[in-house]
C-alpha positions as CSV (number, residue, x, y, z in Angstrom):
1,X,-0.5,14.4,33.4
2,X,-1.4,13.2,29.7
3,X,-2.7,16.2,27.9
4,X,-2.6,17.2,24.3
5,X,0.1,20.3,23.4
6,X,-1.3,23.4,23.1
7,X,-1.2,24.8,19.7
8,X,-0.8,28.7,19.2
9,X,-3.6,31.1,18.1
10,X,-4.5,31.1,14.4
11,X,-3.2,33.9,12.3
12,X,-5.2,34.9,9.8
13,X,-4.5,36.2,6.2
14,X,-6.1,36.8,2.7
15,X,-4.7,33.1,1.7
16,X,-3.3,29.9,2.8
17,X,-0.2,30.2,0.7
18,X,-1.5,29.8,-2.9
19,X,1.4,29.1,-4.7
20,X,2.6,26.6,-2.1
21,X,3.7,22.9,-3.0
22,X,1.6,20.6,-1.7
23,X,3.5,18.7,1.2
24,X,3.5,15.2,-0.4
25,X,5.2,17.3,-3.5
26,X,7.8,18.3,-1.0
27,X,8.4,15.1,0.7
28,X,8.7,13.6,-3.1
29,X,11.0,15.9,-4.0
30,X,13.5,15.4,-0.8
31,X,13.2,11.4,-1.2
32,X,14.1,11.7,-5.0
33,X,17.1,13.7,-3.8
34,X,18.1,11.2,-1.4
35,X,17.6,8.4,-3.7
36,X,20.2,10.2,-6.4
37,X,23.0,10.3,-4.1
38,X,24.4,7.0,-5.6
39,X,24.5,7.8,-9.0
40,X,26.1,11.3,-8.2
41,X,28.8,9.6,-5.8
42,X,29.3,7.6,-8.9
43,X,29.8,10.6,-11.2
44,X,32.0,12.5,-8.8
45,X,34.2,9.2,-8.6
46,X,34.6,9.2,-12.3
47,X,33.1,6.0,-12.5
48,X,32.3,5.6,-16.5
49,X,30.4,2.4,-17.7
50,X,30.9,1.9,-21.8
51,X,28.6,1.7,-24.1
52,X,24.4,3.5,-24.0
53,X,22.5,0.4,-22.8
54,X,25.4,-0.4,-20.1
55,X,25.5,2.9,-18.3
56,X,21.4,3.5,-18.5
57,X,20.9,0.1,-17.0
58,X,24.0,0.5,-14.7
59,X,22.7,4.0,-13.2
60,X,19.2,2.5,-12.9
61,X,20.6,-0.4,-11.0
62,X,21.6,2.3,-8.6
63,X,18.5,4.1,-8.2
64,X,16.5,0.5,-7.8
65,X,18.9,-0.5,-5.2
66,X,18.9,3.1,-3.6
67,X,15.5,3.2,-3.6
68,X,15.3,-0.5,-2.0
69,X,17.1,0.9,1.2
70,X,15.0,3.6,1.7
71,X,12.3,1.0,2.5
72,X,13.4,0.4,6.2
73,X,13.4,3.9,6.9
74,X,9.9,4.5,5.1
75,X,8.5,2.2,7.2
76,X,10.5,2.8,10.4
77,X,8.4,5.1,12.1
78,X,11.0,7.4,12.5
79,X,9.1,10.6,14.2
80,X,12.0,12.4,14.2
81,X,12.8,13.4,11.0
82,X,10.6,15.4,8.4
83,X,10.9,13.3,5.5
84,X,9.8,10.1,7.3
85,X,7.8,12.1,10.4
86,X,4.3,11.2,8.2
87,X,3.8,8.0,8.5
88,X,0.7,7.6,6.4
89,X,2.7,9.0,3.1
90,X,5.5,6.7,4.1
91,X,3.9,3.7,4.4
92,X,1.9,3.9,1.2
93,X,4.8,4.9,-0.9
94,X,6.7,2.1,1.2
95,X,3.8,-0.7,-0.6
96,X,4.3,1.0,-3.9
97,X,7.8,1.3,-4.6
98,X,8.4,-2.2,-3.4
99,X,6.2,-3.5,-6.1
100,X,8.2,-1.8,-8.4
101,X,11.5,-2.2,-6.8
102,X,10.4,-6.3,-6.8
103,X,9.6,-5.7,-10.6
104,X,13.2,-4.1,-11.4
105,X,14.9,-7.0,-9.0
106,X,13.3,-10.1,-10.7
107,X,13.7,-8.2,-14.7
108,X,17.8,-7.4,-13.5
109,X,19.1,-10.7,-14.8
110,X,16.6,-10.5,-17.8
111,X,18.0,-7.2,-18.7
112,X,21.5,-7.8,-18.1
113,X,21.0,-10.9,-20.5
114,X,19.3,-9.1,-22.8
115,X,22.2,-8.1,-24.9
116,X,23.5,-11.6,-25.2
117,X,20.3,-12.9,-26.4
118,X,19.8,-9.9,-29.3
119,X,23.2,-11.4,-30.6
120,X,22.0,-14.9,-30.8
121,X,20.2,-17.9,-28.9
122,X,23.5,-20.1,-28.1
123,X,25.3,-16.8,-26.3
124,X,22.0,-16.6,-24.1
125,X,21.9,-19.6,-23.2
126,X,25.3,-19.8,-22.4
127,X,25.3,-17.0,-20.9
128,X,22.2,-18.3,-19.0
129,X,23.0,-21.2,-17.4
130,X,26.9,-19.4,-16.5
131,X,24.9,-16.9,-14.5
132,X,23.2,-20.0,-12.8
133,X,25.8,-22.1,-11.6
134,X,28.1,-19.5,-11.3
135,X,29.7,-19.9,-7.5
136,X,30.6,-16.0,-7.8
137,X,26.8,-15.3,-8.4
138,X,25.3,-17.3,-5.3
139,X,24.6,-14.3,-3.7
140,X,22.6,-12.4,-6.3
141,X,20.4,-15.5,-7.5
142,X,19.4,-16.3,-3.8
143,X,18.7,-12.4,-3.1
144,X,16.4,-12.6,-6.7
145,X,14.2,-15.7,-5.4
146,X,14.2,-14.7,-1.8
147,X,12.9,-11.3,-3.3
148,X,10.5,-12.6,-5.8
149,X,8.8,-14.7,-3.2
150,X,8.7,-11.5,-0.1
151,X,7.2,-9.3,-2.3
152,X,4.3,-11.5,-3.9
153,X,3.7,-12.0,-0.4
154,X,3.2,-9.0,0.3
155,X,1.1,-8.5,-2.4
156,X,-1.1,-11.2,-2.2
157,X,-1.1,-10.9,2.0
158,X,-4.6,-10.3,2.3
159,X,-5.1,-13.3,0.6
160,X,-2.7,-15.5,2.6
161,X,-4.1,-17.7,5.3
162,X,-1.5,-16.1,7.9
163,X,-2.4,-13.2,10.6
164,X,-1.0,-9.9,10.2
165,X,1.4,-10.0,12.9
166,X,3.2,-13.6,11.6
167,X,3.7,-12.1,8.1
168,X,4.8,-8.4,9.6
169,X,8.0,-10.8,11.4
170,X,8.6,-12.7,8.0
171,X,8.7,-9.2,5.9
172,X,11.1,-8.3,8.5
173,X,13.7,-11.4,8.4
174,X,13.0,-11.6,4.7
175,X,14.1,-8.4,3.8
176,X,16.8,-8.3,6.3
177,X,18.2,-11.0,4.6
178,X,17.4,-9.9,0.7
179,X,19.4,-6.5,2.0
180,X,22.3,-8.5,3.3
181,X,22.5,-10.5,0.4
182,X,22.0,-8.4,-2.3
183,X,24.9,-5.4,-0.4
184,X,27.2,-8.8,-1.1
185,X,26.0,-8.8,-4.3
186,X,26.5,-5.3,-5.6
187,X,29.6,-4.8,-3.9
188,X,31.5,-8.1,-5.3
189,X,30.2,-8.7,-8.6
190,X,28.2,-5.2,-9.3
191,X,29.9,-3.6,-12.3
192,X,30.6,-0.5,-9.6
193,X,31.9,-2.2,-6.6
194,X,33.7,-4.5,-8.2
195,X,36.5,-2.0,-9.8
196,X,36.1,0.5,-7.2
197,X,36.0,0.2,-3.0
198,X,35.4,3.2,-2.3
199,X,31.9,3.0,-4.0
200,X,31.3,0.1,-2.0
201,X,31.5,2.5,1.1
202,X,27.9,3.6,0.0
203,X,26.5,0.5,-0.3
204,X,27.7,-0.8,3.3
205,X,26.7,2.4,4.9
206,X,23.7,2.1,3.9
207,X,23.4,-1.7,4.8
208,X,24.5,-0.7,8.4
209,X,21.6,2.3,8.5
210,X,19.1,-0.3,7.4
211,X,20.0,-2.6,10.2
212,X,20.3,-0.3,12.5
213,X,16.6,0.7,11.9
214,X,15.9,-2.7,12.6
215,X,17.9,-3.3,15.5
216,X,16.2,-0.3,17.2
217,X,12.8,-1.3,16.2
218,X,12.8,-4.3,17.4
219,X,15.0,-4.6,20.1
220,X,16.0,-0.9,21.7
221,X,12.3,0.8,21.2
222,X,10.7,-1.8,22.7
223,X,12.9,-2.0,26.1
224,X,12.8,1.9,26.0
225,X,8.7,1.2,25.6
226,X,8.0,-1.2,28.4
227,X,9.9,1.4,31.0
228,X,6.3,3.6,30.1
229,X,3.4,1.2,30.4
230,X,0.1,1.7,30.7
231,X,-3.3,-0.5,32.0
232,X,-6.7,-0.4,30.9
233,X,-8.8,1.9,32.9
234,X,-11.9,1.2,31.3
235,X,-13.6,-1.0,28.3
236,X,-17.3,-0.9,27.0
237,X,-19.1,-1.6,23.8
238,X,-21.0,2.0,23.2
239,X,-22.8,0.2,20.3
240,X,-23.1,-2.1,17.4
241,X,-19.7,-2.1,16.2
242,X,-17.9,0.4,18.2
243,X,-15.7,0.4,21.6
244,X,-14.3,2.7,23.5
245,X,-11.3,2.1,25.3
246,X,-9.4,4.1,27.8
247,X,-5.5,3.3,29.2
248,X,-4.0,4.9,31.9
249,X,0.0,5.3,32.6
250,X,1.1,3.4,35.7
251,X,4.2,5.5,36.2
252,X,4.7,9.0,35.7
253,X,6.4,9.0,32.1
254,X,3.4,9.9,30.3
255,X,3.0,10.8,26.7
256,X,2.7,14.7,25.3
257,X,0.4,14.5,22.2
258,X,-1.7,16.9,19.6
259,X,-5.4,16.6,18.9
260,X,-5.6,14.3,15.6
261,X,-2.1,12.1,16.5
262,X,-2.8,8.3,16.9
263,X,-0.2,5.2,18.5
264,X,0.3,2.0,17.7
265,X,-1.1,-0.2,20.9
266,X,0.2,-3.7,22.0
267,X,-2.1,-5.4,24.3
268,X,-0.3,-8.3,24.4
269,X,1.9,-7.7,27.6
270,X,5.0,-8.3,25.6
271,X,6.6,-4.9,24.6
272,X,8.3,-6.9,22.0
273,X,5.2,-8.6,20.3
274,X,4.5,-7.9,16.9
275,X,1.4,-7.6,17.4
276,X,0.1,-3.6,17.3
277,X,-2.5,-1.6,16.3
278,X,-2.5,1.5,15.0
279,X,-5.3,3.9,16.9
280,X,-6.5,7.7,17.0
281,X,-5.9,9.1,20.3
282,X,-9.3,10.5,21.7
283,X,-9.1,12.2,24.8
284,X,-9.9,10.2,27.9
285,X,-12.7,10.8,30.5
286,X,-10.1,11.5,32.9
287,X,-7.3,13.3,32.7
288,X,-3.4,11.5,32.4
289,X,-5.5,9.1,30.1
290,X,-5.2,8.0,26.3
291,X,-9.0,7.4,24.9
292,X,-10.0,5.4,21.9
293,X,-13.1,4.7,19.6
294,X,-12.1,1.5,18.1
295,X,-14.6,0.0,15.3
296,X,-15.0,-4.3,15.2
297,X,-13.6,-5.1,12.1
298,X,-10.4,-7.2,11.7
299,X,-8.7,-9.9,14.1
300,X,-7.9,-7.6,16.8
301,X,-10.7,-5.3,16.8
302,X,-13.2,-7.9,16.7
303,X,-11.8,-9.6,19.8
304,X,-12.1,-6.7,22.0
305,X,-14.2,-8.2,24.1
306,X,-11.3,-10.0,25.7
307,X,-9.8,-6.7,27.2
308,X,-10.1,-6.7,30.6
309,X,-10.0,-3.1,33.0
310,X,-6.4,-3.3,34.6
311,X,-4.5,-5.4,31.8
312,X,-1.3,-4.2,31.2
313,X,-0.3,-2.6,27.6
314,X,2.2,-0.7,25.5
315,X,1.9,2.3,23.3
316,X,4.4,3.7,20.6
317,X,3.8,7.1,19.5
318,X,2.3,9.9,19.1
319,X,2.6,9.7,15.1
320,X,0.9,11.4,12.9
321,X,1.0,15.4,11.4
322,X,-2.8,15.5,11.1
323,X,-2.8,18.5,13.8
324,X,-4.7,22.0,14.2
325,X,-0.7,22.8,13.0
326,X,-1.9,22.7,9.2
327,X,-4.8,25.5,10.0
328,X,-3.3,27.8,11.6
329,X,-4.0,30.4,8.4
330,X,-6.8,29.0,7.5
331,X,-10.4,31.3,8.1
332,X,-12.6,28.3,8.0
333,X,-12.2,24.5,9.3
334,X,-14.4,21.3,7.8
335,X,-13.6,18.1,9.9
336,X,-15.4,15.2,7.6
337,X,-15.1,11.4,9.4
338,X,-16.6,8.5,8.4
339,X,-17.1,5.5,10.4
340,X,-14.1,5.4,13.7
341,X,-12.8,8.0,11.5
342,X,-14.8,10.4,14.0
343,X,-12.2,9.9,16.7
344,X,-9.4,12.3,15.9
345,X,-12.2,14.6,14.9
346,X,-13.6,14.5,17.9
347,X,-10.0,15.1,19.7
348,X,-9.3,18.3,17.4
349,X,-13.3,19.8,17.8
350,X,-12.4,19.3,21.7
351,X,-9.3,21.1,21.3
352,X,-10.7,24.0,19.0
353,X,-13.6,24.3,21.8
354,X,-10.8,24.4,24.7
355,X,-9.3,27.2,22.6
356,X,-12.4,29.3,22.1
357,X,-11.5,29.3,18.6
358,X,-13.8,32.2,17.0
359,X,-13.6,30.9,13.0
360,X,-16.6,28.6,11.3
361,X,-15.9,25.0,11.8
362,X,-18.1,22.2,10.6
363,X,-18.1,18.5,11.1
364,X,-19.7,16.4,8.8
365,X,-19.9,12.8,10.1
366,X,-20.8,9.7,8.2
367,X,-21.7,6.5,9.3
368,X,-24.3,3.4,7.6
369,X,-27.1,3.8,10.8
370,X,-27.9,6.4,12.8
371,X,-27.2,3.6,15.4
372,X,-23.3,3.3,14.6
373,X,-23.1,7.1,15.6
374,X,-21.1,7.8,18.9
375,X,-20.5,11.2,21.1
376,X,-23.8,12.9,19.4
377,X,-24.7,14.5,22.5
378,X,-22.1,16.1,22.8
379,X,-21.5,17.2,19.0
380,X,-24.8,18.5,19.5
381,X,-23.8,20.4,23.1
382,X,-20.5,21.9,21.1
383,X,-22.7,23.1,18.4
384,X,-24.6,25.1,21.2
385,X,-21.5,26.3,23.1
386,X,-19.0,26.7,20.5
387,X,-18.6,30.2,19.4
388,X,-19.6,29.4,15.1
389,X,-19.5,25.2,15.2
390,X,-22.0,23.4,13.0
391,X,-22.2,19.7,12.7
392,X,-24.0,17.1,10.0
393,X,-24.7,14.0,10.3
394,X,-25.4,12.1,7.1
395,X,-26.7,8.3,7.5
396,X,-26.6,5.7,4.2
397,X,-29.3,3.7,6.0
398,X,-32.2,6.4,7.2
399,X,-36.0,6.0,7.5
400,X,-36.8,9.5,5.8
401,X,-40.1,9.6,6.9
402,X,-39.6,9.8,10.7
403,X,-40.7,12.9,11.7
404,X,-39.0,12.9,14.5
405,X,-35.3,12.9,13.0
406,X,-33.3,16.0,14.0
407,X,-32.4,18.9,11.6
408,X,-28.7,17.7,11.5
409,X,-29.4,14.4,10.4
410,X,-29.8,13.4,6.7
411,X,-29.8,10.6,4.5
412,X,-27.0,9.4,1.4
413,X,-23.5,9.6,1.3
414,X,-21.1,12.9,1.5
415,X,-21.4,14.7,-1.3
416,X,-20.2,18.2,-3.1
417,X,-22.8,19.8,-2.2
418,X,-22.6,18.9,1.8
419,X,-19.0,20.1,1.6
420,X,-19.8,23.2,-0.6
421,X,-22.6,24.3,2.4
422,X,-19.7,24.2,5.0
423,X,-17.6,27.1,3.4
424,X,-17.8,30.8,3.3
425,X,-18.6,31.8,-0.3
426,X,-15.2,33.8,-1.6
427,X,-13.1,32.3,1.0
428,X,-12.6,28.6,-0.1
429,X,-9.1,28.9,-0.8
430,X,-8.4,30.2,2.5
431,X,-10.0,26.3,4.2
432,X,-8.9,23.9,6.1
433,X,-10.1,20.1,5.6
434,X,-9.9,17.5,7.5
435,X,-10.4,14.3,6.9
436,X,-10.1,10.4,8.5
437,X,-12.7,7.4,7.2
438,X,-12.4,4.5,5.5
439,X,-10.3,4.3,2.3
440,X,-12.9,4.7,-0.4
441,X,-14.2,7.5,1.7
442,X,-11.0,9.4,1.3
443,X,-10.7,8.7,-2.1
444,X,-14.2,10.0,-2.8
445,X,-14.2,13.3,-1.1
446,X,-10.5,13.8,-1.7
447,X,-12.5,13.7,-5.5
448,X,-14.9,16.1,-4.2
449,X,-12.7,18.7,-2.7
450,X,-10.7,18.7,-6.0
451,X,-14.0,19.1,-8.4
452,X,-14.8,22.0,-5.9
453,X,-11.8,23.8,-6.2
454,X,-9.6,22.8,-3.3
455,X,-6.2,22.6,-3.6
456,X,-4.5,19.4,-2.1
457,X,-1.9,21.7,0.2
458,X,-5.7,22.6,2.0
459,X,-6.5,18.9,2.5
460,X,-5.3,16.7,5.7
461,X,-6.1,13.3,6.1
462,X,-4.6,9.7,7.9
463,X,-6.3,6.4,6.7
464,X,-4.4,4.3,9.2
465,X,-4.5,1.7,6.6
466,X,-1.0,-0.1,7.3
């Protein structure tokens, strides 16, 4: 039977760890450690590079290439492990650091040049046009262009007249062969690898991790994926822009998730497609299913129509660490969604009811109408059984002079003083927040939350944005 893990009682105490690191901090500080490993193996062989310019660049070629192979794990989904278990953090320092990692690959030659050109014009050029036709430098000058033109794709993608799931399979083979050529690269002509094998033994190690991560991906998850299907169970447009959609497992290996996880879902009946979406999990009507609230806005999601009850699809996951897990000390709870935000919300205020958790929790939900709001009923029938539940419901597009609008329902945007009414006054270090909405949403009330006080360990949030 599919039903979400348990979480223990909350423990309550006079804080929520005040002095504690906020986890992005902590998962920072492990990558940066990670990242070092290079240079130090370099160090510890006693490998010395002459001259101040030479060894900074040299050590920084080793951080940029370090930090260019920790891009497949970043964005490998790996569950597994801490530092890569949150895939929301990953991916979005995945985007960043290969803009700058693209920066540092196409300046390399520039800066390795640049030495030769302070001495005079003739010895660039020279210089220059060696490093061109150079046989021995193949390698590096197709991994530069191959890497200049993959990363102002993925730059400019949204702009590109190509779906998601065709330029997803080009990043992949791209950068699959960027890494193989540029591991020839560094371990032939680098000023490292080339006087010493042994340091090479980094480089391929690495290489072979990469790959691996691939090869699983792409070839062993998805075998391992299509032994678990699942079929549509039900399908139905609850209103203007929203869906909800319901899958149910046709065998017995069913999946163990916490309120607030999500999965990527495949509908196309090929476990090895491309072509998945990343979804909050919302409890289903009946139990052993997985339910969603799924908002018409991009390719897929505005083709939902086309689902039919009884087609077959995949799912990958549960991901995701925004879980009743991060409030287990806290004395108060504020759960703010905006838009299909609502539906991990909804999945963790089911949970909390199910537990007869005794603390204040409040839900403020946002949408543009009053018409795009879904599951009100039964907000409204938690806030009556719940034992201290409150919920809000602020609309950007309200008639303010119907009478007949309910108490709970007000007009604008969420502001300071929404989130200010939902905490105990003397306890607002000791809250938990929540949050899931679009991106500009998150950035807003993350901007709130900070002007009122609250520390970022005290904020949770996925934007799903990948």
């Amino acid at each position: 039977m599919t039903t979400p893990t348990a979480t223990k009682s909350p423990i309550h105490k006079a804080s929520i760890y005040p002095l504690q690191l906020p986890k992005t901090t902590k998962l920072a500080v492990a990558y940066l450690s990670i990242v070092i490993v290079p240079v130090v193996i370099a160090q510890l062989l006693g490998m010395q590079i002459e001259g101040i310019y030479t060894s900074i660049l040299s050590a920084v070629n080793l951080l940029a290439m370090s930090v260019f192979f920790m891009q497949f794990p970043l964005a490998g989904r790996i569950k597994q492990l801490p530092l890569f278990a949150n895939i929301d953090w990953g991916i979005t320092r995945h985007k960043q650091l290969g803009q700058y990692v693209g920066l540092f690959f196409f300046l390399h030659p520039i800066l390795i040049l640049l030495p030769k050109a302070m001495m005079s014009f003739d010895d660039f050029s020279v210089s220059l046009i060696s490093a061109i036709t150079s046989p021995h430098l193949l390698t590096g000058l197709l991994a530069w262009v191959t890497m200049a033109v993959w990363v102002l794709m993925s730059v400019f993608k949204d702009k590109l007249n190509i779906n998601y799931e065709t330029w997803r399979f080009l990043h992949v083979i791209g950068f699959s062969i960027i890494a193989t050529l540029a591991t020839l690269h560094i371990t032939t002509v680098g000023s490292h690898g080339q006087y010493n094998q042994q340091f090479n033994v980094t480089w391929w190690l690495l290489y072979a991790v990469s790959m691996t991560l691939i090869v699983y991906n792409y070839g062993i998850k998805p075998r391992l994926i299509k032994q678990r299907p699942y079929a549509i169970s039900h399908v139905e447009k609850i209103n203007e822009s929203d869906w909800q959609v319901n899958i149910a497992p046709t065998t017995s290996n069913t999946l163990a998730y916490q309120p607030g996880q999500f999965v990527w879902l495949n509908t196309t009946g090929n476990p090895y497609s491309f072509e998945q979406h990343p979804f909050s999990i919302v409890t289903g009507a009946e139990q052993g299913q997985l339910g969603f609230i799924i908002r018409a806005l991009g390719d897929f999601t505005s083709s939902l129509d086309q689902l039919t009850a009884g087609q077959t699809v995949f799912v990958d996951g549960p991901y995701g660490c925004m879980t009743l897990d991060q409030s287990q000390l806290a004395s108060g709870i504020t759960l703010i969604a905006g838009g299909a935000g609502i539906a991990p919300m909804l999945s963790l205020l089911r949970q909390l009811a199910a537990q007869h958790d005794p603390r204040p929790i409040w839900l403020l939900y946002a949408n543009r109408t009053q018409a795009r709001m879904v599951y009100v009923d039964e907000l409204v029938e938690l806030e009556k059984t719940m034992i201290d539940f409150k919920v809000q419901l602020i609309c950007e597009q309200l008639n303010v002079h119907d009478d007949s609008l309910p108490s709970y329902l007000v007009p604008g945007l969420i502001n300071q003083t929404l989130i200010n009414a939902t905490m105990t006054t003397g306890k607002e270090s000791q809250w938990t927040f929540y949050l899931c909405g679009p991106k500009g949403m998150i950035a807003a009330t993350t901007t709130h939350l900070h002007t009122l006080g609250i520390t970022q360990p005290q904020i949770h949030f996925e934007q799903l944005a990948f």
